[in-house]
Steps between C-alpha positions, in 0.01 A plus 500: 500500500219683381128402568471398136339135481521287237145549365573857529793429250303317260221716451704804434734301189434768225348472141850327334516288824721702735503649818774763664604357822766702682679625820741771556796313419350218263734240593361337828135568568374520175689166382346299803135623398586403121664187609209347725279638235697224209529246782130492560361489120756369325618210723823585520778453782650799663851425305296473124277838594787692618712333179228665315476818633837569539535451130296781434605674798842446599540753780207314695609321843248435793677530801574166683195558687305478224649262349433303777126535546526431111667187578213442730235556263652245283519245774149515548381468147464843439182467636352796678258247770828345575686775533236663736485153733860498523552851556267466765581228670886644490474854590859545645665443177586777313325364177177536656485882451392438167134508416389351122136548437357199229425637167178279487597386089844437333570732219691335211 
């Protein structure tokens, strides 16, 4: 993925709201970003954020290992400190690759 981080994200959301988040082919990368991204604020599981953006977006499909370390990221409360501890303390798993910087404030 990208070095985009989560605060990144939020303070570049445009004057309506929105933000452009892509990758070459749009349906992987890009989804996983956008995906963590609705996790994280809105509380949602992986299956309810990927419900939603698949409704708007219904080529998207993280690859299985992103779904995974999205799967992850849900078992540990979406919470960035968690995620960090356990990625730490686990550094042989696959899922650890991932690196979520905390946004500091939930936008709603």
């Amino acid at each position: 993925m990208a070095p985009l981080s989560q605060q990144h994200l939020a303070g570049q959301r445009g004057v309506r709201g929105g933000v452009l988040v892509h990758c070459v082919a749009g349906i992987s990368r890009s989804a996983t970003l956008v995906i963590a991204w609705l996790m994280y604020h809105h509380s949602l599981s992986y299956d309810e954020a990927f419900r939603r953006l698949h409704a708007v977006r219904p080529w998207v499909m993280p690859n299985p290992g992103f779904r995974a370390q999205l799967q992850l990221f849900e078992q540990q409360g979406c919470d960035p400190a968690a995620w960090r501890a356990w990625r730490h303390s686990h550094p042989e798993h696959p899922g650890a690759l991932v690196k979520l910087k905390p946004l500091g404030r939930r936008l709603d």
